[in-house]
C-alpha positions in Angstrom: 0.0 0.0 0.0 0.9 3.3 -1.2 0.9 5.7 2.5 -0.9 9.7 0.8 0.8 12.3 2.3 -1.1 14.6 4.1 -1.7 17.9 2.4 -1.2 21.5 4.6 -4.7 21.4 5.0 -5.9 18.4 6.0 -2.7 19.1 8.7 -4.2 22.4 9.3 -7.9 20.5 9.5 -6.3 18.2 12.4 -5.7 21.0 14.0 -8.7 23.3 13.8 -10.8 20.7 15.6 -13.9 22.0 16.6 -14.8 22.1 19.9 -17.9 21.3 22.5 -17.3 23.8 25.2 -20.2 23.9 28.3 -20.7 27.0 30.5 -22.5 26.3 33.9 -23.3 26.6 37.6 -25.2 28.7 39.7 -23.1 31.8 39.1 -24.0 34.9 36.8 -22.2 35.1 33.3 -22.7 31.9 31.3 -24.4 33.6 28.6 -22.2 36.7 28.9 -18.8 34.5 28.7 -20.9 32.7 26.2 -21.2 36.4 24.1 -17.6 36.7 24.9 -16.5 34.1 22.8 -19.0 34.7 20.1 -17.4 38.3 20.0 -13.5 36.7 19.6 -14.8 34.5 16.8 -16.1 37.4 14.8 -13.3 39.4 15.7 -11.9 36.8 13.2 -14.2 37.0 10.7 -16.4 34.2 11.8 -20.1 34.0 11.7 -21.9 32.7 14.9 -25.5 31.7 15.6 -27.3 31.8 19.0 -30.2 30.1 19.9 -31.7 31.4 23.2 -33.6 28.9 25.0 -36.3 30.1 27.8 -36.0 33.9 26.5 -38.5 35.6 24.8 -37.4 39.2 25.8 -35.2 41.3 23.1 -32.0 41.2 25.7 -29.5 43.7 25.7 -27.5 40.9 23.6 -30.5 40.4 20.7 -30.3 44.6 19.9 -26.6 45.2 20.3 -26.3 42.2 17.6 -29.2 43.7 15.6 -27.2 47.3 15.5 -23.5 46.5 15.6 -22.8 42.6 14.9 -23.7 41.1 11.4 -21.8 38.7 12.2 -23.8 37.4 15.1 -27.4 35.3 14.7 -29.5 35.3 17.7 -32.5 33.8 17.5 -34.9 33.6 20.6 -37.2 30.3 21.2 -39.1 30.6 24.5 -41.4 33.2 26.0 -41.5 36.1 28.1 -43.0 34.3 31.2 -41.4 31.6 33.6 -41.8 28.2 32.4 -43.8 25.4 35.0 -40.6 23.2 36.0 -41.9 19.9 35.8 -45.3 20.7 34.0 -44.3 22.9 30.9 -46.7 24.6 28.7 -47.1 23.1 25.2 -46.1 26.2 23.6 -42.7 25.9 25.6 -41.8 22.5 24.4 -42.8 23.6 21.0 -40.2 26.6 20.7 -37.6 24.5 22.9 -38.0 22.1 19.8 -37.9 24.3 17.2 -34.9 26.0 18.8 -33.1 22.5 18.9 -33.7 22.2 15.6 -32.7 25.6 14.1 -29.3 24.8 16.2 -28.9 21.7 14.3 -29.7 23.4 11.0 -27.0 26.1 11.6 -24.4 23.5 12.5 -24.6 21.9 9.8 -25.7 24.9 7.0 -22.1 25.9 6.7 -22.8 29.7 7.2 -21.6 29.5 11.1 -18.5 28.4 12.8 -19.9 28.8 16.1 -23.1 27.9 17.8 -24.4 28.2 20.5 -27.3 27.1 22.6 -27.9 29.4 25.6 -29.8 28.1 28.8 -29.8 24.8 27.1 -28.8 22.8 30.4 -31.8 24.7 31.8 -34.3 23.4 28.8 -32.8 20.3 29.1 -33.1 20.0 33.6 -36.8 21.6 33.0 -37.5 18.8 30.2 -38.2 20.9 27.1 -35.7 19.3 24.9 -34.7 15.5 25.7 -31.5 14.8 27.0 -31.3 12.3 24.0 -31.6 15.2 21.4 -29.0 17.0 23.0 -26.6 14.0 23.0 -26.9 13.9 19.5 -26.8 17.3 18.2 -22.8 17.2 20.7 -22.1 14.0 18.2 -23.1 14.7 14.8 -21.5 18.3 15.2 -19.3 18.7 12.2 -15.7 18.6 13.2 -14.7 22.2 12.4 -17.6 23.4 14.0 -17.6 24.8 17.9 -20.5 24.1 20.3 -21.0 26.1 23.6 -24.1 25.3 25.8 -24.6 26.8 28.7 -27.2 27.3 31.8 -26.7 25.8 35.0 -27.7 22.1 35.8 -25.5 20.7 33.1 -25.5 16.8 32.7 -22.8 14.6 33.2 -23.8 13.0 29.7 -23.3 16.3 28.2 -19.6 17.5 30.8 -18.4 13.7 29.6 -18.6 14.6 26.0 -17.5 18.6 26.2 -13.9 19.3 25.5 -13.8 22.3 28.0 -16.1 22.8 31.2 -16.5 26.2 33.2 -18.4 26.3 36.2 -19.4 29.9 37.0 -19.8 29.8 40.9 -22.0 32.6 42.8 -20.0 33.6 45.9 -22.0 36.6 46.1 -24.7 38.4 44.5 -26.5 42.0 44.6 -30.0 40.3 44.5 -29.3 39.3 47.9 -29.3 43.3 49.2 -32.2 43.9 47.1 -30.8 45.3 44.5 -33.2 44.7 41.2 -32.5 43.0 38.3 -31.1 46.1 35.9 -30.8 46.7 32.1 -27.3 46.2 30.9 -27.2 44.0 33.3 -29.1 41.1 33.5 -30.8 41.9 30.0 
């Protein structure tokens, strides 16, 4: 047998794997470390899509991205009103689906090097989206393609499959001296 030698790119391919990165614990800043990285990516001319689980509000994010970001997709796919842990609406399962599956059509479209699916590990812990999906959408992810999911309450299924895990711990926090929640802030 003949051995091919490898070509610069499929060197360079080895080595711009894609990768499955999961944001969580009951800390603030998921989604904004989350909005972080989307911001480095298109700082290099990447083109990212966000799918927002369990947010129906235009956040702070959604209009910044509509104004200034071209770059950045963010598509919203749950309502304005707290979802019933354990007893969702059907409308909430039905836009938790549909969010899954405009994820899974971005990953693989070819438009987008990054996606990512915010409060995910929340969808997932109030049984929107099944932990099966989930599963599935982390393996078929094309190999150049990065991942990031975050929300607290992330699986072990899903932390045994990521290639990098942050927890974001709360040590302290201004709701606990009655400070509101604030624009710019928490939206």
């Amino acid at each position: 047998m003949v051995e091919r030698k490898m070509s610069m790119e499929d060197v360079l391919a080895k080595y711009r794997k894609g990768l499955v990165i999961v944001l969580t614990g009951d800390g603030k800043g998921k989604t904004t470390a989350a909005l972080g990285q989307a911001l480095r990516a298109i700082g290099h001319g990447m083109n990212v899509f966000m799918v927002q689980f369990m947010k129906g509000k235009k956040y702070g994010e959604v209009l910044a991205a509509e104004k200034y970001l071209p770059g950045l997709t963010i598509v919203r796919s749950g309502l304005d009103s707290f979802v019933m842990r354990g007893n969702p609406a059907p409308v909430d399962l039905e836009l938790a689906q549909r969010g899954l599956d405009l994820a899974r059509e971005a990953l693989h479209s070819g438009k987008y090097q990054m996606v990512i699916l915010d409060e995910v590990n929340v969808a997932l812990d109030f049984e929107l989206v099944s932990l099966s999906q989930v599963l599935d959408l982390i393996r078929e992810k094309p190999p150049e393609r990065d991942l990031l999911l975050t929300g607290r309450y992330a699986p072990e299924e899903v932390i045994a499959l990521a290639d990098t895990v942050s927890e974001v711990r709360e040590i302290k926090h201004h709701y606990a001296k009655g400070v509101k929640e604030r624009e710019g802030i928490e939206f």
